[in-house]
N, C-alpha and C positions, 0 to 999 in steps of 0.2 A: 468577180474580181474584187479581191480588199482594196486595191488602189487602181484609180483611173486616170490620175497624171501623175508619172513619175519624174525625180529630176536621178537621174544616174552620174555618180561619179565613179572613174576610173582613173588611175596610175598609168601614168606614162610609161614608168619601167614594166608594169604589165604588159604591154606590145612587144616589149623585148625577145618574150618567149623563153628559150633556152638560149638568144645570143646574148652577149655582152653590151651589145649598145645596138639604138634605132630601133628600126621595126620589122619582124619575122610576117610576113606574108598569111602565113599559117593561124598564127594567133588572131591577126585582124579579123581572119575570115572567120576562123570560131567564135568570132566577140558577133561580129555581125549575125551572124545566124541566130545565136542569142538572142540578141534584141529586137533581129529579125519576126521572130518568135511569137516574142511578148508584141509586136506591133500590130500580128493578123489578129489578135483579140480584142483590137481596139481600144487598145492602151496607149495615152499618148504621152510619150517620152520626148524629154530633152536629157541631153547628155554633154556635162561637162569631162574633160582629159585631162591629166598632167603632161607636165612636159620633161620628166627627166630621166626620159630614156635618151633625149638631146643634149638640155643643159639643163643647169638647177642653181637659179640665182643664190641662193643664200650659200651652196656649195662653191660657186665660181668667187664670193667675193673673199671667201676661206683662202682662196689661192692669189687675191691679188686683184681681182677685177674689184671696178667701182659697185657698192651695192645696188644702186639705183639699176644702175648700166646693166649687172647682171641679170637684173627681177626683169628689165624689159626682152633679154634675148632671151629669158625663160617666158615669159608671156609669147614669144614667136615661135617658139619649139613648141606651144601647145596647137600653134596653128596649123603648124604642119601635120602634129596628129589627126586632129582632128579634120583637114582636108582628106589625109589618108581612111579614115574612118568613114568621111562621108562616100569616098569613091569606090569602096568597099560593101554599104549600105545602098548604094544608089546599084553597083553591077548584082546585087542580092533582089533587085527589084522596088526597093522602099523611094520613094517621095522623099525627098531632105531640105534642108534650109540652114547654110552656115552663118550666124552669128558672132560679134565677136565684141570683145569689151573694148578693146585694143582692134582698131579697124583698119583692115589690111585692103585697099582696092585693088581690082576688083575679086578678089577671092571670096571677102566676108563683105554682109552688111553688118552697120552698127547691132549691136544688142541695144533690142529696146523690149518692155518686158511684156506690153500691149501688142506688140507687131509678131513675139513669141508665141505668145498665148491663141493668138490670129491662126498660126499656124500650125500649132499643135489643135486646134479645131479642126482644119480644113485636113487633116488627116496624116500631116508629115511631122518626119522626126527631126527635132531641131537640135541642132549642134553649138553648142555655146563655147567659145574660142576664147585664148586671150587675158585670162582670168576676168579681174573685176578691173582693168583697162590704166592699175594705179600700180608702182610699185610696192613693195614690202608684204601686199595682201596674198596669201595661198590659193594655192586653186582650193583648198577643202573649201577657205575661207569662200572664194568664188563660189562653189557650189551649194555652200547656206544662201547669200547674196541671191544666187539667181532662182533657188529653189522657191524663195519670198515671192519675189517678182513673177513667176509665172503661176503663183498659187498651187506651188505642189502638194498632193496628199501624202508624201512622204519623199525625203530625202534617202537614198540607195546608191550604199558606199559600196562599190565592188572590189574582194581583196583575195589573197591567195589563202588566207584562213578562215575557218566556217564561223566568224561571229568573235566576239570581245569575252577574253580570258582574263583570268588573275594575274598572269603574267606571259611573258613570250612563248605558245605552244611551242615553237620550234628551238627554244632553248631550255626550257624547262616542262618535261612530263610530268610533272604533276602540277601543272596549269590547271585549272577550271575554267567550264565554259560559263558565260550565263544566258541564258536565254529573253531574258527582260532587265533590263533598270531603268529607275526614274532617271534623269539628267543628274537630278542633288545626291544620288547614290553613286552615279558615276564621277562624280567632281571631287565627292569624299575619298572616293576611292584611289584617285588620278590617276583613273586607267585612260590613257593615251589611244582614243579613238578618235579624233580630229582636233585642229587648234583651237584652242580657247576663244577665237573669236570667230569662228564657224561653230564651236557649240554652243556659245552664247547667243549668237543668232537664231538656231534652232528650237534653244529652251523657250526667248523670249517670243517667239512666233509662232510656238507650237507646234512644229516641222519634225515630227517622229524621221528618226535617222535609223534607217536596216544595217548591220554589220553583215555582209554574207562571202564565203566564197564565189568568187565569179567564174574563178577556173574548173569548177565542176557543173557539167554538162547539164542543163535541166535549172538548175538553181534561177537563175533570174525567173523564170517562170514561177518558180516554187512560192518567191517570195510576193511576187505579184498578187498570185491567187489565194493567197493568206497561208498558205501549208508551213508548219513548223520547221524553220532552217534559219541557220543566222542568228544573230542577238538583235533585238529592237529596245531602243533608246526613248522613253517620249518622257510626259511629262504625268502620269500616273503611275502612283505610288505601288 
């Protein structure tokens, strides 16, 4: 295996599946199987969510909500993902442990990134809720934050395109993929693969970030086991 702790992130609106809002039944369980996957090889994964397949603070304060107010009801629509993910993971058979930055009792404990790490040992997959527990922060942002803290060997963004293009594949065919950039090629370039202070975070800590599709069957494994899929981000040239 190229990576033996991964931190995964995913999009809330990715549980949507084909609906319009919430979460498709179907998708969870293909996300779980997934990760399922990668867990019997003794990979041990936490996995942050977004939350806006529910609400998306910086969206709700576009419409009139207070921003603070909105960043916190998005911090709880990530909780609820991520309960539904774990109850999804746990009826697949997997061992789990919900976390949360933002602690909701009794559903989550606190995130704490020593009691994380505890249990990414003892063999369960941890679920990091809540973002980073402060408003205004992203989940991407969250998932640099937590990927530090539990000492991951790579950060793994799961998305519906295979890796970081020139420009938007799905609006422009003649997009380019890349396969590799350093962080300083990716900054010059300002290709928009996570916020500036989730890839500041990354650079500065040396948290190689995978761009991969997540929606094709097999890929989370692919990327685990070092096979050529997705774009990878580090800090060599």
């Amino acid at each position: 295996m190229k990576y033996k702790r991964i931190l995964l992130k995913l999009s809330g609106e990715a549980l949507m599946g084909e609906q319009s809002y919430g979460i498709d039944p179907e998708q969870l369980e293909k996300y779980g199987k997934e990760i399922i996957k990668v867990a019997h090889e003794n990979v041990q994964i936490a996995i942050v969510i977004g939350g806006g397949n529910i609400f998306r603070g910086i969206q709700g304060a576009a419409k009139g909500f207070d921003r603070i107010q909105g960043d916190y009801m998005g911090m709880l629509a990530t909780v609820i993902n991520s309960v539904a993910l774990q109850s999804e993971l746990e009826k697949l058979g997997a061992e789990t442990k919900l976390l949360s930055g933002l602690l909701v009792e009794p559903v989550t404990e606190k995130m704490n990134g020593k009691k994380a790490i505890e249990y990414l040992e003892q063999g369960k997959i941890v679920i990091i809720s809540g973002g980073t527990g402060n408003p205004v922060f992203t989940t991407d942002s969250a998932s640099a934050l937590r990927s530090i803290e539990i000492k991951a060997d790579a950060l793994l963004k799961g998305t519906r395109v295979d890796g970081v293009y020139t420009a938007d594949p799905e609006r422009d065919k003649s997009a380019k993929k890349f396969d590799k950039l350093s962080f300083d090629e990716a900054y010059e370039k300002q290709l928009k693969i996570m916020d500036m202070t989730a890839f500041t975070l990354c650079r500065e800590n040396n948290i190689p970030i995978v761009v991969f599709n997540m929606n094709q069957s097999g890929n989370l494994y692919k990327v685990v086991t070092g096979e050529d899929t997705g774009t990878i981000i580090n800090n060599e040239l």
